[in-house]
C-alpha positions as CSV (number, residue, x, y, z in Angstrom):
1,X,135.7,-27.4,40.8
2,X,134.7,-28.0,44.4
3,X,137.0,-28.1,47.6
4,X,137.0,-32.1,47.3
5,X,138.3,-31.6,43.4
6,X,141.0,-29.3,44.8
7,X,141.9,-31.2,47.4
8,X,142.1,-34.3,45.3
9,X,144.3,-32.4,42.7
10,X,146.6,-31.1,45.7
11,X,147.3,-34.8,46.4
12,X,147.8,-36.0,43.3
13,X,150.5,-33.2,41.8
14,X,151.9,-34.1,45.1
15,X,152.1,-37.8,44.8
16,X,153.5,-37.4,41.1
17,X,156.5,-35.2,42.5
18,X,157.1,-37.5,44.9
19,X,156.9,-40.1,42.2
20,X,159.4,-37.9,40.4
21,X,161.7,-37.5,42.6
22,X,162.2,-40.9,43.9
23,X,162.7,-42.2,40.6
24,X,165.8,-40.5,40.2
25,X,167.4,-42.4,43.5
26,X,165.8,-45.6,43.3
27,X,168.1,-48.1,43.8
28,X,166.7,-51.3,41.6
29,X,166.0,-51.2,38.0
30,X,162.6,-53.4,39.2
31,X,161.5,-51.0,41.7
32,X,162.3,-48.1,38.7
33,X,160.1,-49.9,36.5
34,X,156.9,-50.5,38.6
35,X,157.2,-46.6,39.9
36,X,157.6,-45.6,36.3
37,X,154.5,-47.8,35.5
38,X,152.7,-45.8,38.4
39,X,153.7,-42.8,37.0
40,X,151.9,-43.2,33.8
41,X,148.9,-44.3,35.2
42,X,149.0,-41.2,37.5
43,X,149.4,-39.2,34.4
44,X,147.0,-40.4,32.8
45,X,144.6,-39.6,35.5
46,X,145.9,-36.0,35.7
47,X,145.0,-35.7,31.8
48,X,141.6,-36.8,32.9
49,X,141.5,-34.0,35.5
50,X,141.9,-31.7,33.0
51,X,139.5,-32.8,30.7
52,X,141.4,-34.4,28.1
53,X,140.6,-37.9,27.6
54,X,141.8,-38.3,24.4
55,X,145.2,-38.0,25.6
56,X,144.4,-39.9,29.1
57,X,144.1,-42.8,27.2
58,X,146.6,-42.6,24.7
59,X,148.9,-42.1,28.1
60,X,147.4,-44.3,30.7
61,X,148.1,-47.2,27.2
62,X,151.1,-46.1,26.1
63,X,152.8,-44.0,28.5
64,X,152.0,-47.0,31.0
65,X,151.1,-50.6,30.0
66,X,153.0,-50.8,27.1
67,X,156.3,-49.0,27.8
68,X,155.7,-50.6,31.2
69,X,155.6,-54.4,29.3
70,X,158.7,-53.3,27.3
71,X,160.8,-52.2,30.4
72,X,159.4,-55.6,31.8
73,X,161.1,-57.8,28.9
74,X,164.5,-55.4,28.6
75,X,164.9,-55.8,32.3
76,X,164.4,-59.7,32.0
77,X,167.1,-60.0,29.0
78,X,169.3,-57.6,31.4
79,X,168.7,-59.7,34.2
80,X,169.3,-63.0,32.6
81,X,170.8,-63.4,29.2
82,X,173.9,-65.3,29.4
83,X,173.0,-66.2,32.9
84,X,173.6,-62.8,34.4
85,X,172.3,-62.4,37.8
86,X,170.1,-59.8,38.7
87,X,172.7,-58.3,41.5
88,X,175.3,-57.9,39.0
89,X,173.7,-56.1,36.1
90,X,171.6,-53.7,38.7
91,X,175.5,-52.8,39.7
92,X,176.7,-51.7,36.7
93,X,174.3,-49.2,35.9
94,X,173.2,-48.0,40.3
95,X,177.3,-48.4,41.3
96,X,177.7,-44.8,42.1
97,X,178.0,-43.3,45.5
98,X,175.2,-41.1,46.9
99,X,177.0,-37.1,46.1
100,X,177.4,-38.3,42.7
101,X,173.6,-38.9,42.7
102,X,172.9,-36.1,44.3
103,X,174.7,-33.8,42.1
104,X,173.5,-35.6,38.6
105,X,170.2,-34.8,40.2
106,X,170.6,-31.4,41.2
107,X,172.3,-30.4,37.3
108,X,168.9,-31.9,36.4
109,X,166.6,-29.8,38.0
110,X,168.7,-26.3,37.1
111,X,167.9,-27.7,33.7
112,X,164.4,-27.9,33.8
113,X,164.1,-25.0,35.6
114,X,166.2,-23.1,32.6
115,X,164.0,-24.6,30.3
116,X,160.6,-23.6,32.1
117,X,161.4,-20.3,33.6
118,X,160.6,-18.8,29.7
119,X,157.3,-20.4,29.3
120,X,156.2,-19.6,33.1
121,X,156.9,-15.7,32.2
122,X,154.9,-16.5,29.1
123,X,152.3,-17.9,30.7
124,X,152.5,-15.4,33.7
125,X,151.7,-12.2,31.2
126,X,149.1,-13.9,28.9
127,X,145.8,-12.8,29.2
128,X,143.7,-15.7,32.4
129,X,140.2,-15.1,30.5
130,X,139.3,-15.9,26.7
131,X,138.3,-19.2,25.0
132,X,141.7,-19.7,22.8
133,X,141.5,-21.5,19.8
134,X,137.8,-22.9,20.4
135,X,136.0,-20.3,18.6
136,X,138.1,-20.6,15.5
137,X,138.1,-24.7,15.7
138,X,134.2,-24.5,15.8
139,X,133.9,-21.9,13.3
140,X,135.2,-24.3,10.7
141,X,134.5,-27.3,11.8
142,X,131.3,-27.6,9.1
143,X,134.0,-28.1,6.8
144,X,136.1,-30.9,8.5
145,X,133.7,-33.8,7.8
146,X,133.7,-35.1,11.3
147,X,131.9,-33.3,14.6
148,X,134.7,-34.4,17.5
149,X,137.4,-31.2,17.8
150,X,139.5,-33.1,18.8
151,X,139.9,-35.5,15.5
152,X,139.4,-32.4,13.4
153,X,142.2,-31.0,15.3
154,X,144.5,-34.3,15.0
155,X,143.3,-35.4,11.4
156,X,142.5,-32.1,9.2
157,X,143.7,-28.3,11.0
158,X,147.1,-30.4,12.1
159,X,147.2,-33.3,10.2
160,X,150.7,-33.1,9.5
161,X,151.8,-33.3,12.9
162,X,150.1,-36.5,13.0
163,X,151.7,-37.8,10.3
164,X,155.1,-36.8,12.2
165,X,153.6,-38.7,14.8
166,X,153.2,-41.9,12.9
167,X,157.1,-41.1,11.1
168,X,158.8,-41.1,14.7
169,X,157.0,-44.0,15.5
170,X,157.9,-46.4,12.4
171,X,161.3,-45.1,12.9
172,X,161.5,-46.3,16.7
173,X,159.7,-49.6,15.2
174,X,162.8,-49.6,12.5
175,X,165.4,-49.1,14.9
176,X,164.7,-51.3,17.2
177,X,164.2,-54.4,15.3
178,X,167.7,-53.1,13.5
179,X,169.3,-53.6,16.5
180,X,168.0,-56.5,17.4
181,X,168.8,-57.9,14.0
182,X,172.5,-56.9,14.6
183,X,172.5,-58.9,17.4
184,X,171.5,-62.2,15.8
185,X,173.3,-64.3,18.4
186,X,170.9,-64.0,21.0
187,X,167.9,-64.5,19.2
188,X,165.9,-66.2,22.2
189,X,163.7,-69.9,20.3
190,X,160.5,-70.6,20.7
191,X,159.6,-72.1,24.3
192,X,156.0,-74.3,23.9
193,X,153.7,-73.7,26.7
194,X,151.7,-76.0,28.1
195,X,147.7,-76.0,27.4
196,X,145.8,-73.9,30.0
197,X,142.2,-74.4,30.5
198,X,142.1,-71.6,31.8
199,X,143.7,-69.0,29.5
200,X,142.3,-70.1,26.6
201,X,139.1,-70.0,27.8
202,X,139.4,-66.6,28.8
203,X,141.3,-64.9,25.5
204,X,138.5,-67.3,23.6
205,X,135.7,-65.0,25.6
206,X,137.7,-61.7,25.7
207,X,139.2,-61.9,21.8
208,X,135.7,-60.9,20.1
209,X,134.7,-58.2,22.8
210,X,138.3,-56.7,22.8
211,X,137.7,-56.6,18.8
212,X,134.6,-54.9,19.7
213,X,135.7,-52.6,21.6
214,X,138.6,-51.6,19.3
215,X,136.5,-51.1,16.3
216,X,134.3,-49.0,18.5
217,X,136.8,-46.5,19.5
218,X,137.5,-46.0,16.2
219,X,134.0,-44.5,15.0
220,X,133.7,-43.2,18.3
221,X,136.8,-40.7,16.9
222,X,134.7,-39.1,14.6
223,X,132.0,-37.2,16.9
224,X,133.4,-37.8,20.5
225,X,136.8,-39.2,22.6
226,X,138.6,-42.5,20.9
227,X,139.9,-42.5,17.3
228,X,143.1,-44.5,15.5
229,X,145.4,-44.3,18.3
230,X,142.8,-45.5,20.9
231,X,141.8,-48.2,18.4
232,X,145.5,-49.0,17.5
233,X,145.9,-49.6,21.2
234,X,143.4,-52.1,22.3
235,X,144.3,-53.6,19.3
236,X,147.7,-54.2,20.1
237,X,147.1,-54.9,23.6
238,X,144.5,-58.0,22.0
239,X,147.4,-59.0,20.0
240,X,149.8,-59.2,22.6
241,X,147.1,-60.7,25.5
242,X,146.7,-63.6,22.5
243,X,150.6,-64.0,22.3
244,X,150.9,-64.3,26.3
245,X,148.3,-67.1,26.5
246,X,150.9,-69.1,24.0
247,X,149.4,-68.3,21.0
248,X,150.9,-67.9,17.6
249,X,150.3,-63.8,16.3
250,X,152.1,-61.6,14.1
251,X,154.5,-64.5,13.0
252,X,152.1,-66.0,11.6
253,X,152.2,-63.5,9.6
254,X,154.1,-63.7,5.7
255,X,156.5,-60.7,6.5
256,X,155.4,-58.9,3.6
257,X,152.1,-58.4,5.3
258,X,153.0,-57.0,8.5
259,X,156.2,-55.0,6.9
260,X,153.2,-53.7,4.8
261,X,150.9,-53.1,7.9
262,X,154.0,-51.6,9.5
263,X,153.8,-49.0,7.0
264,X,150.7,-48.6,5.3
265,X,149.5,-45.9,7.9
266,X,152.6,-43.7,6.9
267,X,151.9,-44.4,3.3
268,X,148.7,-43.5,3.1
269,X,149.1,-40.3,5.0
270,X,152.0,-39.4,2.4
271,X,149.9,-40.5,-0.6
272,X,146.8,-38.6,0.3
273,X,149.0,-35.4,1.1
274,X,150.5,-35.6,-2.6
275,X,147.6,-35.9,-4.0
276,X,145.8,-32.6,-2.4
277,X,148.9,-30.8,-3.0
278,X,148.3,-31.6,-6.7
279,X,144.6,-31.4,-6.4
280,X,144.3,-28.4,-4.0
281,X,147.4,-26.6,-4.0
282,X,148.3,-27.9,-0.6
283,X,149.3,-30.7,1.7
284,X,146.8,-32.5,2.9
285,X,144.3,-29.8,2.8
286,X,141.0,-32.1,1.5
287,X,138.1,-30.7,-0.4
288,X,135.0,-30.1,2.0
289,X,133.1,-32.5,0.2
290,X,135.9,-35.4,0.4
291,X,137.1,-34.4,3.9
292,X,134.9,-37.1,6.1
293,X,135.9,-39.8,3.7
294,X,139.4,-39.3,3.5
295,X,139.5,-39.0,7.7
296,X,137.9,-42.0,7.9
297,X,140.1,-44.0,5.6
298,X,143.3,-42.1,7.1
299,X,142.3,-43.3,10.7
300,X,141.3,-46.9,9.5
301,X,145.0,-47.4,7.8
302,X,146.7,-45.5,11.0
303,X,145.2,-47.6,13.6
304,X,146.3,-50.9,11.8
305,X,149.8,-48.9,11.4
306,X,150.0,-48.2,15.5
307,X,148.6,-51.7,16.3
308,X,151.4,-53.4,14.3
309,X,153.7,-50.9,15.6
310,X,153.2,-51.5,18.8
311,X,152.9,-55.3,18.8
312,X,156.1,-55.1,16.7
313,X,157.7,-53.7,20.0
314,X,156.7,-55.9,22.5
315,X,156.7,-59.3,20.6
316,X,158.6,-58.7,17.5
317,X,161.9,-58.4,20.3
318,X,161.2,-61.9,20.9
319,X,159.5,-64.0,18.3
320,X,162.8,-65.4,16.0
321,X,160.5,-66.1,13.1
322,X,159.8,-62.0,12.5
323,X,163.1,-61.5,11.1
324,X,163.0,-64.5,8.3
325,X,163.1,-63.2,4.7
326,X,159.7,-66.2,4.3
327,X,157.6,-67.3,6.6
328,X,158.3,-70.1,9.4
329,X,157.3,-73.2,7.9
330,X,156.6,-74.9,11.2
């Protein structure tokens, strides 16, 4: 790294503590959102910095645009549902007077700084040189069936935390639409939007190359950066660029198929994992001659699991006919 890297990473761990920092006093949930949005993206730029692009992406999408879209539509229904003004909600959640801010903040920081001072000392008195795991990933990864470390990493050496991965995440899907279910009342109805040349002929010229693109990352996963997640992603974001031009997406849907693609990720992971514990002795341990095929079909079912995830989010908040025991039959 040259003086112009090292400059450049000065500046931006600076600009992401200032970022930091003035999220906790900002004074408008609006003005919280959009930092927060910047925030993610800045992260996501640091992961590239450090040579991790796998989780750049996974960030810069997640961590980003599509937490970013939610915090968008929550601060809408905050700001307007039962014609609340903006003013009024913003007041009672920011109503506190500046030393009570102050201290909240303060408590905060001794907190994190509990909570790092262990793994500093940690990192402090372990060894600077040495290549870590690496030679031990690449030693074995003849038997993984794929040639990325990364995927071998994410789908074989630690594939259960992956499959923890995918739990937390149908569980945040399940809770949320819960909720939202409980709250029945304020189911918003469908608002018709009016043809635009426009946006339909752009999601008419983008759908198929953003199809591409998503199918791409997911054989890309197997011998260099992309995978299920990144696939789930641009998925999703297809899905929901589709549903923002007005047109009809996941309700179309019977709600046995997307329940089913809510899950089938999960399930397979589970199924597979019984199966080599019968077959192998252990938990999703595969046989060296079965271990490219059973990658390939466990990132195929996992992207179509984070995709409807996801989408479930952003639109399934919203869309009325997503919580119907049979289909709409408008």
């Amino acid at each position: 790294m040259g003086p112009v890297g090292g400059v450049f990473d000065g500046l931006l761990a600076l600009v992401l503590l200032v970022l930091s920092i003035r999220l906790l006093f900002v004074s408008s949930l609006f003005h919280a959102v959009v930092l927060f949005i910047a925030l993610g993206l800045l992260m996501g730029l640091t992961w590239v910095r450090l040579q991790a692009p796998d989780v750049a992406l996974a960030e810069a999408a997640i961590g980003a645009a599509l937490t970013g879209v939610l915090f968008i539509d929550l601060l809408y229904k905050l700001t307007h549902r039962n014609n609340i003004r903006s003013s009024v909600s913003e007041r009672l959640i920011y109503e506190q007077t500046m030393p009570r801010r102050w201290l909240t903040a303060c408590l905060s920081a001794l907190v994190c700084i509990a909570l790092l001072a262990p793994l500093l000392m940690v990192a402090a008195q372990s060894p600077t040189t040495g290549a870590g795991l690496t030679p031990a990933v690449s030693a074995a990864m003849a038997a993984t069936g794929v040639t990325h470390e990364v995927t071998a990493v994410l789908l074989n050496f630690r594939s259960f935390d992956t499959l923890l991965e995918l739990t937390v995440l149908f569980v945040a899907v399940l809770a949320a639409l819960t909720l939202r279910v409980m709250d029945t009342s304020s189911l918003p109805t469908a608002i018709p939007k009016p043809p635009d040349p426009l946006m339909d002929g752009l999601w008419r010229l983008l759908l198929p190359l953003l199809v591409a693109v998503s199918g791409y990352l997911l054989w890309l996963g197997s011998f260099t950066s992309g995978g299920a997640f990144q696939s789930g992603i641009v998925m999703a974001a297809t899905i929901i660029l589709l549903s923002l031009t007005g047109q009809r997406t996941l309700e179309l849907l019977p709600p046995l198929v997307w329940r089913a693609l809510l899950v089938v990720g999960l399930l397979n992971f589970i199924v597979v994992g019984a199966a080599m514990l019968m077959l192998e002795g252990a938990f999703l341990q595969y046989p060296q001659g079965w271990a490219g095929g059973l990658i390939l079909l466990l990132e195929v079912t996992a992207s179509l699991t984070i995709a409807t995830a996801l989408v479930t989010l952003v639109l399934g908040l919203s869309v009325p006919a997503m919580f119907k025991r049979y289909p709409d039959p408008r």
